[in-house]
PDB file of N, CA, C and O in Angstrom:
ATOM      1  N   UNK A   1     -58.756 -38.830  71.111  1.00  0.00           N
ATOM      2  CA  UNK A   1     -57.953 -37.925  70.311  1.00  0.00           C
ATOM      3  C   UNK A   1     -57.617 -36.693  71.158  1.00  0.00           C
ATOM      4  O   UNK A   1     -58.541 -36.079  71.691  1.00  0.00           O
ATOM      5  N   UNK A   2     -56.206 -36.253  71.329  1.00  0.00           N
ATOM      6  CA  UNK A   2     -55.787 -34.889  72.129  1.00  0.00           C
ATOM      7  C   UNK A   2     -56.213 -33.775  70.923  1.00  0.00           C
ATOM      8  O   UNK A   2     -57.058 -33.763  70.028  1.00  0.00           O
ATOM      9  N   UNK A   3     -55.184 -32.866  71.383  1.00  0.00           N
ATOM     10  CA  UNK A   3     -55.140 -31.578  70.412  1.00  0.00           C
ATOM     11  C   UNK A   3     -54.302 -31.759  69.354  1.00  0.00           C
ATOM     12  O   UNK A   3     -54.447 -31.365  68.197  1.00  0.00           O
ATOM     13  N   UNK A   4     -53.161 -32.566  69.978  1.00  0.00           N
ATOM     14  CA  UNK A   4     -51.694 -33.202  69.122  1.00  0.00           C
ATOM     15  C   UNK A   4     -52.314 -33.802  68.132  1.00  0.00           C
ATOM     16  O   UNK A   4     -52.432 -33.416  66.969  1.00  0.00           O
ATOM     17  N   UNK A   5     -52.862 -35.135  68.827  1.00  0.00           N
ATOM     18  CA  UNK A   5     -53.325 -35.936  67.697  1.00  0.00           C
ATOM     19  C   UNK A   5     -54.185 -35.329  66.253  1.00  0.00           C
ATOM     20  O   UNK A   5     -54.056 -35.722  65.094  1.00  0.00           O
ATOM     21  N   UNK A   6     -54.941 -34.417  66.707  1.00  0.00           N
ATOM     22  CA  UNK A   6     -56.057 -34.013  66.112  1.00  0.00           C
ATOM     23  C   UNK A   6     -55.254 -33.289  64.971  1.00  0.00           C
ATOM     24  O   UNK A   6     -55.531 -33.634  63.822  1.00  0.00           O
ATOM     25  N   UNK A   7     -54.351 -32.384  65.142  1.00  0.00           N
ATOM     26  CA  UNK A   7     -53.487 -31.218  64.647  1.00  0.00           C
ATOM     27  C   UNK A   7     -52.414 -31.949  63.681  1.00  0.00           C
ATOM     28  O   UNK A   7     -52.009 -31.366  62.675  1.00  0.00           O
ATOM     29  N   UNK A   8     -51.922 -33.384  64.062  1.00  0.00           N
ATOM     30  CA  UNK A   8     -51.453 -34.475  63.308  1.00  0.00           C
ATOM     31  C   UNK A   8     -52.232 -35.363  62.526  1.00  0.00           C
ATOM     32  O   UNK A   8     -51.763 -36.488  62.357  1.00  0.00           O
ATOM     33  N   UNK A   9     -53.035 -35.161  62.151  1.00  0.00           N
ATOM     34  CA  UNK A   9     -54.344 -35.700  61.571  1.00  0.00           C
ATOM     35  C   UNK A   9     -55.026 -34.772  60.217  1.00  0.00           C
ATOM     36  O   UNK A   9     -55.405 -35.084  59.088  1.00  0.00           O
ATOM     37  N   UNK A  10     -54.960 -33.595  60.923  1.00  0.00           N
ATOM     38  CA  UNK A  10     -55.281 -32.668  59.878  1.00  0.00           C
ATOM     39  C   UNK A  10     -54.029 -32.753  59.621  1.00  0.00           C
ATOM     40  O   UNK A  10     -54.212 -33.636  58.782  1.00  0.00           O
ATOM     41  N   UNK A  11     -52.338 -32.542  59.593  1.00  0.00           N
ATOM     42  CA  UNK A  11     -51.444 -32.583  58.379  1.00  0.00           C
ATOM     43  C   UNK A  11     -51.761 -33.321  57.669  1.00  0.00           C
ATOM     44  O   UNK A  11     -52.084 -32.932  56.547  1.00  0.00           O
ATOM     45  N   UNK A  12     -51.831 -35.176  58.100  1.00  0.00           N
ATOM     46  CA  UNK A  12     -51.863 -36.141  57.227  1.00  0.00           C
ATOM     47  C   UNK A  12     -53.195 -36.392  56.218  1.00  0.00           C
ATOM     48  O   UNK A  12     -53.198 -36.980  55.136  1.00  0.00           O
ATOM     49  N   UNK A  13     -54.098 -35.884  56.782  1.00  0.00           N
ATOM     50  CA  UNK A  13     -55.164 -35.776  55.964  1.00  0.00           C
ATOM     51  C   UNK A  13     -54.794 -34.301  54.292  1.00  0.00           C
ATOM     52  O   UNK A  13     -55.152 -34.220  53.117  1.00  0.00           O
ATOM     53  N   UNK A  14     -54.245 -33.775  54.892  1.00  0.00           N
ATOM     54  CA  UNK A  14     -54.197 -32.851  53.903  1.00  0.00           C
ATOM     55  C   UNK A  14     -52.962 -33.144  53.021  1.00  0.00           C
ATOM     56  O   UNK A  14     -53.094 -32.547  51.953  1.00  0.00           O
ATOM     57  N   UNK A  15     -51.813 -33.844  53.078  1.00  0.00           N
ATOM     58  CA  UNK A  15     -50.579 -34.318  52.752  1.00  0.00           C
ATOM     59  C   UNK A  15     -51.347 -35.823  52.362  1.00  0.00           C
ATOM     60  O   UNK A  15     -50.439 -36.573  52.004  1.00  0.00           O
ATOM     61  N   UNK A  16     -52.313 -36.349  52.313  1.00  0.00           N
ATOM     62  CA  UNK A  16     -52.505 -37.473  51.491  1.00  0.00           C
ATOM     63  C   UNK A  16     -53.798 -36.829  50.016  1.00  0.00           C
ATOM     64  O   UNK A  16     -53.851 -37.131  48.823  1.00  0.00           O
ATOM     65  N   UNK A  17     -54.732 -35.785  50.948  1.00  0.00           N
ATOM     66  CA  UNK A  17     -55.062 -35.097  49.963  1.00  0.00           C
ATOM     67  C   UNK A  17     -54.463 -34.603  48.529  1.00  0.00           C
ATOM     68  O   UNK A  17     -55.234 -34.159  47.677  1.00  0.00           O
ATOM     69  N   UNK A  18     -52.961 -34.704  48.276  1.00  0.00           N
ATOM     70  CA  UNK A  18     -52.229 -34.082  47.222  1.00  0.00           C
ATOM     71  C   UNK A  18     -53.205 -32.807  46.392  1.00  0.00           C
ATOM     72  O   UNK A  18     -53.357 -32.508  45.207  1.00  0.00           O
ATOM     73  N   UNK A  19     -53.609 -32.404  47.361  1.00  0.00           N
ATOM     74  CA  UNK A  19     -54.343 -30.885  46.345  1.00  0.00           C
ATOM     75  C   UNK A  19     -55.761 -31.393  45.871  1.00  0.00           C
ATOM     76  O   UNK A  19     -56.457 -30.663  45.164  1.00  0.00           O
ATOM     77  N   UNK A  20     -56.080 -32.328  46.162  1.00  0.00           N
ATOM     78  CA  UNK A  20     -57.764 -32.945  45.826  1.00  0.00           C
ATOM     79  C   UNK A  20     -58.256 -32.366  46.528  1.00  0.00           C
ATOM     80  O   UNK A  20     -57.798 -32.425  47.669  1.00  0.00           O
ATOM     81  N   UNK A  21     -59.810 -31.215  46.216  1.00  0.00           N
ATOM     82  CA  UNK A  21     -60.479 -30.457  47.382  1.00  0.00           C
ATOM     83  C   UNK A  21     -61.199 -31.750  47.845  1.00  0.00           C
ATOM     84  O   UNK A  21     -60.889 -31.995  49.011  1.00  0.00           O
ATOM     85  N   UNK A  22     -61.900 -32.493  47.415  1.00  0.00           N
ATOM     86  CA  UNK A  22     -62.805 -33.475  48.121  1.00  0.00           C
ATOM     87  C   UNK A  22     -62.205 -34.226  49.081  1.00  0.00           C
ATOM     88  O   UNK A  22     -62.916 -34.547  50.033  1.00  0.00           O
ATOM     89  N   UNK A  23     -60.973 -34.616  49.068  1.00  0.00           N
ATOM     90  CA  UNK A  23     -59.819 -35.584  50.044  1.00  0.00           C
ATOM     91  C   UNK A  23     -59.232 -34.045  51.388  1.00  0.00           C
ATOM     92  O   UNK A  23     -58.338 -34.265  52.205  1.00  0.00           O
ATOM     93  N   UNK A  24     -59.886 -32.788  51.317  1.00  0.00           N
ATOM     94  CA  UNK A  24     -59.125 -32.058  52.400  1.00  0.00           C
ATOM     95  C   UNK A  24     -59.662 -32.546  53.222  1.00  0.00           C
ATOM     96  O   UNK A  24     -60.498 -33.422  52.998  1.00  0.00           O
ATOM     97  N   UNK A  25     -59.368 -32.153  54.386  1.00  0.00           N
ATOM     98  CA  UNK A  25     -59.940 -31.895  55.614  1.00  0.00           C
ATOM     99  C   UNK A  25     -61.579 -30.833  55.818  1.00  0.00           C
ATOM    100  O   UNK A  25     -61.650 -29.605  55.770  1.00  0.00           O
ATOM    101  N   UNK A  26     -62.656 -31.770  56.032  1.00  0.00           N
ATOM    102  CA  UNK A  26     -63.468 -30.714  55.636  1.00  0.00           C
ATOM    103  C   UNK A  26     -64.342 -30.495  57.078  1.00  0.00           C
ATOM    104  O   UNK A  26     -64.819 -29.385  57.316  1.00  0.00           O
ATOM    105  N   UNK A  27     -64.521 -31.624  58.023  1.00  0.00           N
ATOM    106  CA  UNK A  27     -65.253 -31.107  59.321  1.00  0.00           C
ATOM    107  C   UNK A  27     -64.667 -32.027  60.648  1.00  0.00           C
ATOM    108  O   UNK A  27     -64.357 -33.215  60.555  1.00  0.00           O
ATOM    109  N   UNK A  28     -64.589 -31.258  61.827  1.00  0.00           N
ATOM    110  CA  UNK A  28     -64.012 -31.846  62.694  1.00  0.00           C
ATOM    111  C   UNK A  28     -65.183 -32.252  63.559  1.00  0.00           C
ATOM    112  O   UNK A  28     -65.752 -31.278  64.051  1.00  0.00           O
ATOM    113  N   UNK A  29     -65.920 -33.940  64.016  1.00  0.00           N
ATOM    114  CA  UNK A  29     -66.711 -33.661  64.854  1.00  0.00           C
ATOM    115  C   UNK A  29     -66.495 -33.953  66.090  1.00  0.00           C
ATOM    116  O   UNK A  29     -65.585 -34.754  66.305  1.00  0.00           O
ATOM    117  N   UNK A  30     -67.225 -33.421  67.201  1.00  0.00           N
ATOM    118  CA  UNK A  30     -66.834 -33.728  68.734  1.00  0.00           C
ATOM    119  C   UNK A  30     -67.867 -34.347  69.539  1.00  0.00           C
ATOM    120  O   UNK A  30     -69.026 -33.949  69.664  1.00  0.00           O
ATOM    121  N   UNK A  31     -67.252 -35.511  70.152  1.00  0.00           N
ATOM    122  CA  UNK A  31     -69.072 -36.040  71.437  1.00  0.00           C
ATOM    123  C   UNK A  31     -68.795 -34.704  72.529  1.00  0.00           C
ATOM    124  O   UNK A  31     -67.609 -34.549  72.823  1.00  0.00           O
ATOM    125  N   UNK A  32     -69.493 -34.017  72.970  1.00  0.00           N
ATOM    126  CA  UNK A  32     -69.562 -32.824  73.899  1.00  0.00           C
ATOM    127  C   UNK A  32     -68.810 -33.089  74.852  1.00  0.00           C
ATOM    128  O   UNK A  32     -67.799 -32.387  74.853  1.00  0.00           O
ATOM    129  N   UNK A  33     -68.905 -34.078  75.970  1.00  0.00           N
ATOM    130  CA  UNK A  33     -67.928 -34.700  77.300  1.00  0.00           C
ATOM    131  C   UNK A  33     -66.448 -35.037  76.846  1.00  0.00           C
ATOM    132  O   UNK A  33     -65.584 -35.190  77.709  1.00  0.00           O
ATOM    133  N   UNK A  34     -66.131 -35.162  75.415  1.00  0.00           N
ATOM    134  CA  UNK A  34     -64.784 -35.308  74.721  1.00  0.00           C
ATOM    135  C   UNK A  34     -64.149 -33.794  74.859  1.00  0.00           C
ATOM    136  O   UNK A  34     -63.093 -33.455  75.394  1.00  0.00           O
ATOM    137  N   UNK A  35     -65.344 -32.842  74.065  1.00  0.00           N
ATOM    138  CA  UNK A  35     -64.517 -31.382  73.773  1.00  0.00           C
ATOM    139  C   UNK A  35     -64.302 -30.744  75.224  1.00  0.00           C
ATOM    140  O   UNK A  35     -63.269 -30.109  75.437  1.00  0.00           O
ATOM    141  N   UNK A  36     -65.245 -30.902  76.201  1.00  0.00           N
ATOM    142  CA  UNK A  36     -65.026 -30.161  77.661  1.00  0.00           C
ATOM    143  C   UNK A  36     -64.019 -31.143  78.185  1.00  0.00           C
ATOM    144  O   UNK A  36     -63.055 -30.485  78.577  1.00  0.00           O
ATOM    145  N   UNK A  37     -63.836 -32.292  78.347  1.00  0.00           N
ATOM    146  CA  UNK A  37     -62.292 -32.488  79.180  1.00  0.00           C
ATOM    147  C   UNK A  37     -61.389 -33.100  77.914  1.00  0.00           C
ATOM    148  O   UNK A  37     -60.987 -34.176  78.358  1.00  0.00           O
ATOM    149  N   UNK A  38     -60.965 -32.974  76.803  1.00  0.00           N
ATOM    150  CA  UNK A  38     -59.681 -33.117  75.993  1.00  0.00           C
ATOM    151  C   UNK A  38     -59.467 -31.981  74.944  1.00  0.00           C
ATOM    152  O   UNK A  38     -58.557 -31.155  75.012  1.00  0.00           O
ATOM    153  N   UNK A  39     -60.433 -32.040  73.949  1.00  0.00           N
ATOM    154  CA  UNK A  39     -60.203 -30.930  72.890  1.00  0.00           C
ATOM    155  C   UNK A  39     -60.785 -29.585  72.678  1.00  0.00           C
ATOM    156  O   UNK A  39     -60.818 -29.078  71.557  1.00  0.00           O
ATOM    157  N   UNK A  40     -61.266 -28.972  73.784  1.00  0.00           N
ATOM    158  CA  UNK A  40     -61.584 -27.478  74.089  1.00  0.00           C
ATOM    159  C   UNK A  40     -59.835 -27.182  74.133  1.00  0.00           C
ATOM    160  O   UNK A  40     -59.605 -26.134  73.531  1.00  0.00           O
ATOM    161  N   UNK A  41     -58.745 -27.735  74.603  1.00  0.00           N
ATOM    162  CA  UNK A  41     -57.847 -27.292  74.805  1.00  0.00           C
ATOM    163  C   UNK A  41     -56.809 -26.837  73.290  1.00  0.00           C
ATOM    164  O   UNK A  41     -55.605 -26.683  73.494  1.00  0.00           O
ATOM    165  N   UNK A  42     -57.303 -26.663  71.962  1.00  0.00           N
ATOM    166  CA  UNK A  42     -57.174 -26.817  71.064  1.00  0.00           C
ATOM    167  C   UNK A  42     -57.320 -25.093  70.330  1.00  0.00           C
ATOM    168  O   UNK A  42     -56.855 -24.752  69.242  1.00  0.00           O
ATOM    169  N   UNK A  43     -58.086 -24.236  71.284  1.00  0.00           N
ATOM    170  CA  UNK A  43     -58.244 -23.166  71.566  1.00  0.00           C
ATOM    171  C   UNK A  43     -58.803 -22.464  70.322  1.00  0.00           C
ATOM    172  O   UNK A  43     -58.048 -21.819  69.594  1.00  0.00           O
ATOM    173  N   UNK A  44     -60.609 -22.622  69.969  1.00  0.00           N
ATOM    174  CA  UNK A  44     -60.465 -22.504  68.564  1.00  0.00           C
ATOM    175  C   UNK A  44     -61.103 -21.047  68.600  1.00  0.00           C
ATOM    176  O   UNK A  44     -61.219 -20.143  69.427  1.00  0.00           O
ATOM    177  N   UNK A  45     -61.437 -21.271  67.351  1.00  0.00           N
ATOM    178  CA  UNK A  45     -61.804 -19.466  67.167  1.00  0.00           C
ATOM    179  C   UNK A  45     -62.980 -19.556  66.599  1.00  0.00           C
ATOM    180  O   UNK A  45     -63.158 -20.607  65.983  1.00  0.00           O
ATOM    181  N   UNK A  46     -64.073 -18.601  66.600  1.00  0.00           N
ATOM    182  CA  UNK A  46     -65.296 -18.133  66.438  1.00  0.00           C
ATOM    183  C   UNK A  46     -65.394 -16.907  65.692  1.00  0.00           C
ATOM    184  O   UNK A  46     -66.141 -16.078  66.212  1.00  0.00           O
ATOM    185  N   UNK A  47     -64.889 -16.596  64.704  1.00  0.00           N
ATOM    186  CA  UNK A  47     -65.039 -15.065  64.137  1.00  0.00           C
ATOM    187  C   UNK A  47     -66.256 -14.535  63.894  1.00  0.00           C
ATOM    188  O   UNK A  47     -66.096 -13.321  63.770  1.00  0.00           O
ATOM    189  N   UNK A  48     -67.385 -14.826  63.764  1.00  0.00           N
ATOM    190  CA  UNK A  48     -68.671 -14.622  63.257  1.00  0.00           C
ATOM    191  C   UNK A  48     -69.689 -15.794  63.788  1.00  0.00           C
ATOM    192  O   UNK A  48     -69.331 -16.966  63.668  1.00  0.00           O
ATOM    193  N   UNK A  49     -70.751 -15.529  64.278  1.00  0.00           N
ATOM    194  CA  UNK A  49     -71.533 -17.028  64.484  1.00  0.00           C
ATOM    195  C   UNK A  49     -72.136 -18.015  63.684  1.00  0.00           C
ATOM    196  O   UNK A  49     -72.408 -19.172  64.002  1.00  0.00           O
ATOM    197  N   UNK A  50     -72.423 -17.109  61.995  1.00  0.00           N
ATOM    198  CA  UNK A  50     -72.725 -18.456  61.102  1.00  0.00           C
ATOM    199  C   UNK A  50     -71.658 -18.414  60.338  1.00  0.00           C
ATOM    200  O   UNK A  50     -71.659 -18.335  59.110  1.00  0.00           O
ATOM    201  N   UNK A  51     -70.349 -18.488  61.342  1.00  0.00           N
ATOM    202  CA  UNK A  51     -69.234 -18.904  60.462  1.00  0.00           C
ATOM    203  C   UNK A  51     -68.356 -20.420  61.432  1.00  0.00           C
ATOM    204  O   UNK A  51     -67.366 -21.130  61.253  1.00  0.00           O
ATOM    205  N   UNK A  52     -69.477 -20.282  62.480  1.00  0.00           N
ATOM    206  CA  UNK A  52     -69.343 -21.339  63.662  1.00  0.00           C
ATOM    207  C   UNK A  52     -67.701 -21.742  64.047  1.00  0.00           C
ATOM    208  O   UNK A  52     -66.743 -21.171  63.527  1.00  0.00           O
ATOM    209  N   UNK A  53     -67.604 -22.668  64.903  1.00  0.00           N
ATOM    210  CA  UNK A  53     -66.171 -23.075  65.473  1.00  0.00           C
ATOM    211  C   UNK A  53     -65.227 -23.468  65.018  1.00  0.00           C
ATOM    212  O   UNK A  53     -65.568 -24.524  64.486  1.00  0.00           O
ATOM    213  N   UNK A  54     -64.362 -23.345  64.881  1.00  0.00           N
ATOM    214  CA  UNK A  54     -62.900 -23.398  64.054  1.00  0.00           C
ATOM    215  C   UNK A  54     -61.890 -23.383  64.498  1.00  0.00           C
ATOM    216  O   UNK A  54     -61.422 -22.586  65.311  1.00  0.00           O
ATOM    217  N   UNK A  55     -61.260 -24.593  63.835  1.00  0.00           N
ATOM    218  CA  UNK A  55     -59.338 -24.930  64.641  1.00  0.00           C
ATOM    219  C   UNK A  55     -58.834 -25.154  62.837  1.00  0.00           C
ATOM    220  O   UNK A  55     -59.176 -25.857  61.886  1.00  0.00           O
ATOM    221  N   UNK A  56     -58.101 -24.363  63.052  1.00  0.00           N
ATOM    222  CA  UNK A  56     -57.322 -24.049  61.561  1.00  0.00           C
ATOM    223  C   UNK A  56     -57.851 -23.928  60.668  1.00  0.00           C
ATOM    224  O   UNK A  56     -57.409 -24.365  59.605  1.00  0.00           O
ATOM    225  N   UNK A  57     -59.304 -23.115  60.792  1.00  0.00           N
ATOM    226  CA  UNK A  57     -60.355 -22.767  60.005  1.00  0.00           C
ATOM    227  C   UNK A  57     -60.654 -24.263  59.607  1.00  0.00           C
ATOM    228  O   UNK A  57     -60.601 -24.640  58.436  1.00  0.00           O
ATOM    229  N   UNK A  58     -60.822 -24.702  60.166  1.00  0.00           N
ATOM    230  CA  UNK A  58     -61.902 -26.205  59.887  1.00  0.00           C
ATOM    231  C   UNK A  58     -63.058 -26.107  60.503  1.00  0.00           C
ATOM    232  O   UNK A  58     -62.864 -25.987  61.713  1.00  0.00           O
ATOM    233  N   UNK A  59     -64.535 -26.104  60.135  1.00  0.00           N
ATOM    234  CA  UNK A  59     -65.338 -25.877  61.201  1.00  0.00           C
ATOM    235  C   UNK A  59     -65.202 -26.994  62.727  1.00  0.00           C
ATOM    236  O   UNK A  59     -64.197 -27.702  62.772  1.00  0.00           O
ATOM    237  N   UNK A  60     -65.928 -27.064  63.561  1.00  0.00           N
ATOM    238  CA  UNK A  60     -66.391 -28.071  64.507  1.00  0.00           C
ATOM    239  C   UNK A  60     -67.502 -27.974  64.872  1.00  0.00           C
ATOM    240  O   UNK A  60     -67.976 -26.890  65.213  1.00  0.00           O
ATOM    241  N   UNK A  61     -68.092 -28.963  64.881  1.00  0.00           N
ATOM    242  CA  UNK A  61     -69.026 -29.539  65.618  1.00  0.00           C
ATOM    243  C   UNK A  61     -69.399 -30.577  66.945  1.00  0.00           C
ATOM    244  O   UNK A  61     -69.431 -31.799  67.088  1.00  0.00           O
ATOM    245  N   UNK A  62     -69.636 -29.516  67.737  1.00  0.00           N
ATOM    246  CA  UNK A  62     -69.969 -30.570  69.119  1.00  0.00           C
ATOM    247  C   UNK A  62     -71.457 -30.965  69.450  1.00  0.00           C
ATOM    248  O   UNK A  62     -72.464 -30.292  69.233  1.00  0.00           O
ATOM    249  N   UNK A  63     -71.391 -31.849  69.859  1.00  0.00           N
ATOM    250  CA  UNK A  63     -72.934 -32.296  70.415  1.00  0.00           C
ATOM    251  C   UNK A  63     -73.034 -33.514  70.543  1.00  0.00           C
ATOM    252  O   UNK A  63     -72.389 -34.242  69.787  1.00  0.00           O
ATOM    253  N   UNK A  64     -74.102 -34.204  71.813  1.00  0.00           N
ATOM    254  CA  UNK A  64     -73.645 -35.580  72.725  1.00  0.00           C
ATOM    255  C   UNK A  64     -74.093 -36.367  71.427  1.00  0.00           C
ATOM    256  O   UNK A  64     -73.707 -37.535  71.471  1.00  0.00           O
ATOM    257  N   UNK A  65     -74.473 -36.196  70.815  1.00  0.00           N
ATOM    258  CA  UNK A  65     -74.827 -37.148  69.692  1.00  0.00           C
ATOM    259  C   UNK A  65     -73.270 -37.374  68.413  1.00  0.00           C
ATOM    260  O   UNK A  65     -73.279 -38.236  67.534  1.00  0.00           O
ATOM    261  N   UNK A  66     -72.722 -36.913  68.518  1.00  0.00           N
ATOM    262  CA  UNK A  66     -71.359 -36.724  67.888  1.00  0.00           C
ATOM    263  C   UNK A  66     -70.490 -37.987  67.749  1.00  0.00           C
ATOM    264  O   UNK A  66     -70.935 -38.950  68.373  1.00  0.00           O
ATOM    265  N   UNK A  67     -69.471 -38.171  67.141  1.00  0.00           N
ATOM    266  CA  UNK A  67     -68.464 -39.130  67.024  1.00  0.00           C
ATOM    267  C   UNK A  67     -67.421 -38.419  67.290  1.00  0.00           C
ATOM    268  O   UNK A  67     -67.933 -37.311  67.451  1.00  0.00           O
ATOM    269  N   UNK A  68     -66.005 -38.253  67.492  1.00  0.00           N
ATOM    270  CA  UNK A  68     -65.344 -37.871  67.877  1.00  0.00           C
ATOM    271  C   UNK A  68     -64.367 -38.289  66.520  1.00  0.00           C
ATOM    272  O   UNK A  68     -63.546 -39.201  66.622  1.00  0.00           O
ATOM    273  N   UNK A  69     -64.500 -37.730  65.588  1.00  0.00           N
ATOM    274  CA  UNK A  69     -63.453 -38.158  63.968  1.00  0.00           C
ATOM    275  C   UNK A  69     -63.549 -36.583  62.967  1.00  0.00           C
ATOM    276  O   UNK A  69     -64.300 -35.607  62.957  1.00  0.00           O
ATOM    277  N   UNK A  70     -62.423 -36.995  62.255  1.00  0.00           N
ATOM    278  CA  UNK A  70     -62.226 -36.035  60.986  1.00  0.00           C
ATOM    279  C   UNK A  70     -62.826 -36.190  60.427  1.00  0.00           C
ATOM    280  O   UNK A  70     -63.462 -37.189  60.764  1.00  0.00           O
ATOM    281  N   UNK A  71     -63.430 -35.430  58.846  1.00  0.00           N
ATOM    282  CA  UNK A  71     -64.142 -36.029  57.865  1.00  0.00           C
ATOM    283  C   UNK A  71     -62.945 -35.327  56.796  1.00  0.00           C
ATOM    284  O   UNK A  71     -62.017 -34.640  57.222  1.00  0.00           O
ATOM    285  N   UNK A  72     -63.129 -35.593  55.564  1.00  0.00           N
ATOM    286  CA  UNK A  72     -62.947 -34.924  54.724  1.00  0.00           C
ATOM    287  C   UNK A  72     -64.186 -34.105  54.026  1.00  0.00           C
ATOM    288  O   UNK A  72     -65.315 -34.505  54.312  1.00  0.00           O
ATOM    289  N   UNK A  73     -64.079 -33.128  53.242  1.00  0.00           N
ATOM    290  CA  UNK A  73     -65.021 -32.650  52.810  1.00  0.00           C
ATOM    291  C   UNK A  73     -65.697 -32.976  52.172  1.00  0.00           C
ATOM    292  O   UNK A  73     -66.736 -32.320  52.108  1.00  0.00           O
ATOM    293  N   UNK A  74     -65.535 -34.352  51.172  1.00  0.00           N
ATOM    294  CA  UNK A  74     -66.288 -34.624  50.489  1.00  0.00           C
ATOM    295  C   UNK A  74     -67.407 -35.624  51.467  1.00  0.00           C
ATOM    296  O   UNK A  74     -68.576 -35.460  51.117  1.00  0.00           O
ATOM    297  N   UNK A  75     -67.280 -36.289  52.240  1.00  0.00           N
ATOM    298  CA  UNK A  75     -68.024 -37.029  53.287  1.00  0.00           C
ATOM    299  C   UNK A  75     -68.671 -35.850  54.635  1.00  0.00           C
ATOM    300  O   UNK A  75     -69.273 -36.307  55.607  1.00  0.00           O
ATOM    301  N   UNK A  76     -68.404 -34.266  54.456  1.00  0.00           N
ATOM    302  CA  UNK A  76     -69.533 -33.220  55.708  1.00  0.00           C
ATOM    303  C   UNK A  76     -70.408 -32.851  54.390  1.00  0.00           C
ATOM    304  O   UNK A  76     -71.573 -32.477  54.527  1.00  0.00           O
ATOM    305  N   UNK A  77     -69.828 -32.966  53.150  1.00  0.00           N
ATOM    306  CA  UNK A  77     -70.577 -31.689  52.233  1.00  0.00           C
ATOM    307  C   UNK A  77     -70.748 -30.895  52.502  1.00  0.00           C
ATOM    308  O   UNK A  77     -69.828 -30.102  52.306  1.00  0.00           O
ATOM    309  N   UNK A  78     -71.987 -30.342  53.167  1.00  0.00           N
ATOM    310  CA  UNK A  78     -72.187 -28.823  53.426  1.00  0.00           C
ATOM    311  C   UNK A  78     -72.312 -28.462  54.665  1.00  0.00           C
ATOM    312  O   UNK A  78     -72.834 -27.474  55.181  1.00  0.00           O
ATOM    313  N   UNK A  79     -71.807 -29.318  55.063  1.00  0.00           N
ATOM    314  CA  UNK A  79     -72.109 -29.792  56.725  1.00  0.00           C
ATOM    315  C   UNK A  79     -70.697 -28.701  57.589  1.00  0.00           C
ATOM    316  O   UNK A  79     -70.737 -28.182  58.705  1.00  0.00           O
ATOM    317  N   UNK A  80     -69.385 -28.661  56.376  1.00  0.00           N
ATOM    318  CA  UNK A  80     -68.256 -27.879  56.948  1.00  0.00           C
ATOM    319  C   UNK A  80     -68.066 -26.820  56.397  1.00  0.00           C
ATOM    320  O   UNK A  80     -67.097 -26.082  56.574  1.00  0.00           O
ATOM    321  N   UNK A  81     -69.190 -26.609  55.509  1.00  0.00           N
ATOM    322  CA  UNK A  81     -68.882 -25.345  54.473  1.00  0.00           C
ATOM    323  C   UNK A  81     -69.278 -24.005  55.544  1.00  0.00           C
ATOM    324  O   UNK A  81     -70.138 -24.100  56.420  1.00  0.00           O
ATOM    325  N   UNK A  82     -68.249 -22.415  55.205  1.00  0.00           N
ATOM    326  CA  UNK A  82     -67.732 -22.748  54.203  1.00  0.00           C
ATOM    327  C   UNK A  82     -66.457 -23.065  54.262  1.00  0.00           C
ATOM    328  O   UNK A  82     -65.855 -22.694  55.270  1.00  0.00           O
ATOM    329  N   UNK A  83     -65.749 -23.783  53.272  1.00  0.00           N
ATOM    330  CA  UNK A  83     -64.341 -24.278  53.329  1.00  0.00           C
ATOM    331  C   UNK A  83     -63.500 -23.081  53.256  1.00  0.00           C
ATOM    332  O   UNK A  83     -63.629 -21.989  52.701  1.00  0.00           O
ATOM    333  N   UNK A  84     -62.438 -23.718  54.117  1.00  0.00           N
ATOM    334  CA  UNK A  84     -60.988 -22.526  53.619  1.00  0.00           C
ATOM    335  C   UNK A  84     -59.490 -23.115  53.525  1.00  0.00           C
ATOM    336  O   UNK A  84     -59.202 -24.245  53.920  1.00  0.00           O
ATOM    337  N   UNK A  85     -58.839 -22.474  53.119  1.00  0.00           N
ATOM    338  CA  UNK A  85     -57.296 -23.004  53.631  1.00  0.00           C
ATOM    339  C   UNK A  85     -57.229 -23.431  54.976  1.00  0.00           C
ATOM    340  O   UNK A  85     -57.510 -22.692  55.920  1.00  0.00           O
ATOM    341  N   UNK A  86     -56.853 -24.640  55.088  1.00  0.00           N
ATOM    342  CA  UNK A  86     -56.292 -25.030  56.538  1.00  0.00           C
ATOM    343  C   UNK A  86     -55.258 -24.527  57.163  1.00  0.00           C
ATOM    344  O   UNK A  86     -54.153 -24.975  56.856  1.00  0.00           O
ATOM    345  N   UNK A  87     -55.335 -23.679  57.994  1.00  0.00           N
ATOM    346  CA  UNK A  87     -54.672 -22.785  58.467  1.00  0.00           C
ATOM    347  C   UNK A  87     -53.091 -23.700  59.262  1.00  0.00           C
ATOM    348  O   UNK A  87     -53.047 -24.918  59.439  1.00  0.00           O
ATOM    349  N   UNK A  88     -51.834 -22.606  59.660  1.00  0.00           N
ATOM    350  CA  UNK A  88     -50.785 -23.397  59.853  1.00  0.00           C
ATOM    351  C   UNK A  88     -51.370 -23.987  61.579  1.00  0.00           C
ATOM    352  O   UNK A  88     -52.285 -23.569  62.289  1.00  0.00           O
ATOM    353  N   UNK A  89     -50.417 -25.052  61.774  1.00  0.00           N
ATOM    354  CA  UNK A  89     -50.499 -24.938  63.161  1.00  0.00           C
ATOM    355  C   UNK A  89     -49.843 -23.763  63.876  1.00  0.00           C
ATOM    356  O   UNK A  89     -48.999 -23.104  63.269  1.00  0.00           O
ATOM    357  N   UNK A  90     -50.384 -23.278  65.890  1.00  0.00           N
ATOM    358  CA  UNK A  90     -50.035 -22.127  66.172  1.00  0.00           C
ATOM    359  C   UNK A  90     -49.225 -22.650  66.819  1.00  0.00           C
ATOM    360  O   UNK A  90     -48.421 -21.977  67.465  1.00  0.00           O
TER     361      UNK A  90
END
């Protein structure tokens, strides 16, 4: 998955969502050797540290133990909280 893909993924995830919070977009996860050479380039933001990593205010999660997929929120639970508007693409 690029940045494209990823950023096209969260539209369609949220455009099949029709306004269902459980069907948003709720956590992005990363295998670590994925985010350092493809999707670090995605340029996310950190506002606070237990508000952790974020690309269109979606959290992320990296670590070698990881899968490299979307979830929706109802499948991180609290795992992406807390939730927000999915921000536009930049």
């Amino acid at each position: 998955m690029t940045p494209t893909e990823l950023d096209d993924a969260l539209d369609a995830m949220q455009l099949a969502a029709a306004g269902n919070p459980d069907l948003m977009p709720g956590l992005i996860t990363v295998e670590s050797n994925h985010w350092v050479q493809v999707l670090s380039g995605v340029r996310p933001t950190c506002a606070r540290l237990d508000d952790g990593l974020r690309h269109r205010d979606i959290q992320i999660h990296v670590g070698s133990t990881q899968e490299t997929k979307l979830l929706t929120r109802a499948e991180a639970g609290e795992r992406g909280a807390p939730y927000r508007d999915m921000a536009a693409k930049v």
